[in-house]
Residue frames as qw, qx, qy, qz and C-alpha x, y, z in Angstrom:
[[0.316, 0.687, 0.577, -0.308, 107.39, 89.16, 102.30],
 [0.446, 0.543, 0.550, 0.451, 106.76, 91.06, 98.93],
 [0.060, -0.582, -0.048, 0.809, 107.53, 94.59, 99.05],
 [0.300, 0.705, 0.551, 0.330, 105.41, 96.85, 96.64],
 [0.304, -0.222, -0.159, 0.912, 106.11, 100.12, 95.69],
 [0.076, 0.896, 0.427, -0.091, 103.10, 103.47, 95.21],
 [0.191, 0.175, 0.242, 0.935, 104.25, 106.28, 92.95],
 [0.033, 0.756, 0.654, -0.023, 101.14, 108.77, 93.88],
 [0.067, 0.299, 0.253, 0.918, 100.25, 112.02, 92.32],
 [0.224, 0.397, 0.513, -0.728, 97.56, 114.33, 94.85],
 [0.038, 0.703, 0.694, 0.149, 94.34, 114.88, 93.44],
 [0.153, -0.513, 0.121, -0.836, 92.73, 118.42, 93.70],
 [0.697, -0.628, -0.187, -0.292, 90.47, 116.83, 96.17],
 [0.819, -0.005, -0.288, 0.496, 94.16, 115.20, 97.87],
 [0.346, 0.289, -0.169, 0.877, 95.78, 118.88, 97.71],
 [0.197, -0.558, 0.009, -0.806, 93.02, 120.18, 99.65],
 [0.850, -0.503, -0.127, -0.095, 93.00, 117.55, 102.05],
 [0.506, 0.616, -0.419, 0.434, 96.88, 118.47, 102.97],
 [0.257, -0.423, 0.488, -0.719, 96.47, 119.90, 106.24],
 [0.901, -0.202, 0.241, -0.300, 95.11, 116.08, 107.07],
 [0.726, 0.476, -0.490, -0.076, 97.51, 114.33, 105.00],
 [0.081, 0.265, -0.891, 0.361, 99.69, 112.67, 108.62],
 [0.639, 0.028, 0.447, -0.626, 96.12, 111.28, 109.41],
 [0.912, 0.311, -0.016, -0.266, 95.59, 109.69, 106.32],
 [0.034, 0.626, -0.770, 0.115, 98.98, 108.29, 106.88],
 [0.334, -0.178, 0.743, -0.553, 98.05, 106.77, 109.92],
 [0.757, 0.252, 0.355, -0.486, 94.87, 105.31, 108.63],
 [0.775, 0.459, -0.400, -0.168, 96.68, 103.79, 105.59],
 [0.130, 0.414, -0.869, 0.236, 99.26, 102.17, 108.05],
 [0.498, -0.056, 0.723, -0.476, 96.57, 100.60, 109.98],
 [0.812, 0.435, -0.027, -0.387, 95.08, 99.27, 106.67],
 [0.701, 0.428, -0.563, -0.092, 97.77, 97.70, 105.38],
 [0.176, -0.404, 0.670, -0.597, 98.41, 96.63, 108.89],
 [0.560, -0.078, 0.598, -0.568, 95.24, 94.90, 109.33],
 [0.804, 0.490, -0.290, -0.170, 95.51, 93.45, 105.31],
 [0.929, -0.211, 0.242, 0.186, 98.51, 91.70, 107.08],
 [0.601, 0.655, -0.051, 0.454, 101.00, 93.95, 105.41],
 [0.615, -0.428, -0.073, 0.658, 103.90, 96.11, 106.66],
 [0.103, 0.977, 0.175, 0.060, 104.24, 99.71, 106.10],
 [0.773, 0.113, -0.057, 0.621, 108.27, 100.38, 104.82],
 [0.274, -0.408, -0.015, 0.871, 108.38, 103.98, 104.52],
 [0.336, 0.840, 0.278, 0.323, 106.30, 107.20, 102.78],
 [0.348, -0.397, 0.140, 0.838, 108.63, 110.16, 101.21],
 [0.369, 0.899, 0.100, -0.211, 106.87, 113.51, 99.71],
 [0.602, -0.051, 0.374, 0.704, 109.13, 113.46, 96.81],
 [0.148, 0.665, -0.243, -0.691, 109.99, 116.50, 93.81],
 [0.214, -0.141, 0.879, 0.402, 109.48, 115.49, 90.39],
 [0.369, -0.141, -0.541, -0.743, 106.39, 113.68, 88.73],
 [0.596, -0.299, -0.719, 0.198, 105.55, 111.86, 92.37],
 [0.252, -0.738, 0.204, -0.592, 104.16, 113.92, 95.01],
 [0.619, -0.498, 0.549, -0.260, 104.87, 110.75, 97.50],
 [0.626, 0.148, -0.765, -0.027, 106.25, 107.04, 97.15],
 [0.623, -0.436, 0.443, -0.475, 105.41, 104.45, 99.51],
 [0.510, 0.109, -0.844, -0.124, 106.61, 101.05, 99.80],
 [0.672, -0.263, 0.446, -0.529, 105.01, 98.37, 101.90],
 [0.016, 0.041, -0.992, -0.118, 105.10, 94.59, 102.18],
 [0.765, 0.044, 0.204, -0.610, 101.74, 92.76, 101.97],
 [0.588, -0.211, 0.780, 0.039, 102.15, 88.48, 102.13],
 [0.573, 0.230, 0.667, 0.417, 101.05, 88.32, 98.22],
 [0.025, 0.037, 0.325, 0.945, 99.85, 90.31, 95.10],
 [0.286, -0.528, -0.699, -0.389, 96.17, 89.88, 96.05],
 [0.461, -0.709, -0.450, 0.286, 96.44, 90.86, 99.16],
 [0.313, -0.120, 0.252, 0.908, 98.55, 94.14, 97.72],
 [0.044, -0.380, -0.462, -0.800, 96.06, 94.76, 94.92],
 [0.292, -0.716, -0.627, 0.100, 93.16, 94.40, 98.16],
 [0.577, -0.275, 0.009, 0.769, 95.67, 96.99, 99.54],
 [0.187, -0.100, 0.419, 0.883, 96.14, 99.68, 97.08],
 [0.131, -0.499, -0.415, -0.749, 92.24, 100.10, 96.23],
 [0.348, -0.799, -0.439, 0.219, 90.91, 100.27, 99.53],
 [0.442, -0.517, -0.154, 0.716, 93.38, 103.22, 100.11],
 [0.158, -0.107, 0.303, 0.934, 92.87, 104.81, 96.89],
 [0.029, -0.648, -0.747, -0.147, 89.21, 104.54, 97.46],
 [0.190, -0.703, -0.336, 0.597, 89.43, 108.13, 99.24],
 [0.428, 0.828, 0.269, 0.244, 90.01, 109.90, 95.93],
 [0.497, -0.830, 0.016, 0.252, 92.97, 111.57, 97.25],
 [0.107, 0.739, -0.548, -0.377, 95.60, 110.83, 94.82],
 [0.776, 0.506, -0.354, -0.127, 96.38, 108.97, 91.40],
 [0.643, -0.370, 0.671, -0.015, 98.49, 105.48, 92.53],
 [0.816, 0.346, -0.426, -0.182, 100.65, 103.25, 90.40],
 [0.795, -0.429, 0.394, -0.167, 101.71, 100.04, 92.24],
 [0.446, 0.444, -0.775, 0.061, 105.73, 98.03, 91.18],
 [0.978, -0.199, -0.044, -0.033, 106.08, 94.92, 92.45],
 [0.151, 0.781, -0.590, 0.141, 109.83, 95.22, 93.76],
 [0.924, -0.042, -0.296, 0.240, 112.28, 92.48, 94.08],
 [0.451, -0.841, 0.280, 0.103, 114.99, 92.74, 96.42],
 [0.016, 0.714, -0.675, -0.184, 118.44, 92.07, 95.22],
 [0.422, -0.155, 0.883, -0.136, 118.72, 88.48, 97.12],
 [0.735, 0.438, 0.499, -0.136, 115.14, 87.49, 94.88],
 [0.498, 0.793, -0.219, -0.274, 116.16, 88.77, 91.87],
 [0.321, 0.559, -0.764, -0.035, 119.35, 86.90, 91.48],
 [0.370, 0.044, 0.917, -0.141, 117.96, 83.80, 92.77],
 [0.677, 0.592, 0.351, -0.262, 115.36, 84.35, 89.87],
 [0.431, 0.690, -0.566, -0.131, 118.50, 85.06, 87.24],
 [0.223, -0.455, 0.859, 0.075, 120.35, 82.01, 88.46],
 [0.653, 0.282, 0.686, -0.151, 117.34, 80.01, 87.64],
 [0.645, 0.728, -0.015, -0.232, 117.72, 81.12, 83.81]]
């Protein structure tokens, strides 16, 4: 399945919704859950990224469905990679 990574920066409205922030976890797993996706792992990172998340979801439509429903809460600024894994990637080079 397609694994997609979320770079996300908090909102002000995000930073003051902290002290909920393992809820809205939860409620994004069950979203991407019920979008027929897999939830890989979120890390609160240092840097320009207050969090990354990857997740699988079975295409890029069902990703992009993904990614605005969750960023419908206004919580925090989201940019979505399409990651290859290793294995795809060199099965896409061999083909050049």
């Amino acid at each position: 399945m397609p694994h997609y990574i979320s770079l996300m920066r908090w909102t002000t409205a995000g930073r003051a919704g902290l002290p909920a922030w393992r809820d809205r976890v939860e409620d994004g797993e069950r979203l991407i859950e019920k979008s027929g996706g897999k939830l890989v792992g979120v890390w609160v990172t240092l840097g320009r990224y207050d969090v990354v998340e990857v997740f699988e979801a079975p295409d890029d439509e069902t990703a992009l469905e993904i990614v605005t429903k969750l960023g419908a809460g206004g919580g925090e600024d989201t940019e979505t990679l399409r990651a290859f894994t290793r294995e795809e990637a060199e099965e896409i080079i061999r083909k050049l």
